[in-house]
N, C-alpha and C positions, 0 to 999 in steps of 0.2 A: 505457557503460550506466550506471555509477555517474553523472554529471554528468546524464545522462536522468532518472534517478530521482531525484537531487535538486531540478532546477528543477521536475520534476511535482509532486511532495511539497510545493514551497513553495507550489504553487499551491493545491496542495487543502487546506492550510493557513488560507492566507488568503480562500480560498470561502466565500461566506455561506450556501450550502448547504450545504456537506461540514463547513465546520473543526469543527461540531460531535464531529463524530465521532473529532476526534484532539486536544480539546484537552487532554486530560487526561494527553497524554505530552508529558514533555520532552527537552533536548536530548538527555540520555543513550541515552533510551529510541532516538529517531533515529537515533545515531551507533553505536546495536548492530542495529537493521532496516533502514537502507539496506545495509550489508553483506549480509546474508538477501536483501531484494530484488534484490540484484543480481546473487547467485548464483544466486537461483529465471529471473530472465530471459536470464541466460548458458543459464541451461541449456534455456531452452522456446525460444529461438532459434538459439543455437548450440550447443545437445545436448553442453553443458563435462560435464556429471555431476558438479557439484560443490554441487548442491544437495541437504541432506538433508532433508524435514521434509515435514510432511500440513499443505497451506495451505487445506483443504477443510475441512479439522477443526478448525482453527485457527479461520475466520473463522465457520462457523457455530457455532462456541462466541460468539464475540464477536455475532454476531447475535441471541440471545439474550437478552445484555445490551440491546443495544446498537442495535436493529433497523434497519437501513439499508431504506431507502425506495424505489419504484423511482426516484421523483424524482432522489436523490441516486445511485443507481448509474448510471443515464445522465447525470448530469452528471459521473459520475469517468470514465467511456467519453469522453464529448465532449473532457475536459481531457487525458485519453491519447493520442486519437486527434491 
């Protein structure tokens, strides 16, 4: 999962849609949210229970700021799928 979420990451990265939306972190910030990510989809796929946190409350805080587009959410679905 972790190796899933990293090459997807990189890609939304370098999106000319999306990377807006993450330029503003770096490595660090990365190498403490793919851990979270990868516990959040351990757990909505294989039910680990080792995810603690509200990603509902999380991201519409950041929508906010930050307002994500439907453009750019269907292109992170496209780049997921």
């Amino acid at each position: 999962m972790k190796q899933f979420l990293e090459l997807f990451y990189h890609k939304v990265k370098e999106d000319r849609l999306l990377k807006v939306y993450f330029k503003s972190f770096d490595d660090q910030w990365w190498d403490v949210h793919i851990p979270i990510m990868t516990a959040f989809w351990n757990n909505v796929v294989f039910y680990s229970d080792d995810y603690e946190g509200n990603p509902m409350d999380t991201h519409y805080k950041i929508h906010q700021i930050n307002k994500l587009t439907d453009n750019a959410f269907n292109r992170w679905l496209a780049l997921f799928e």
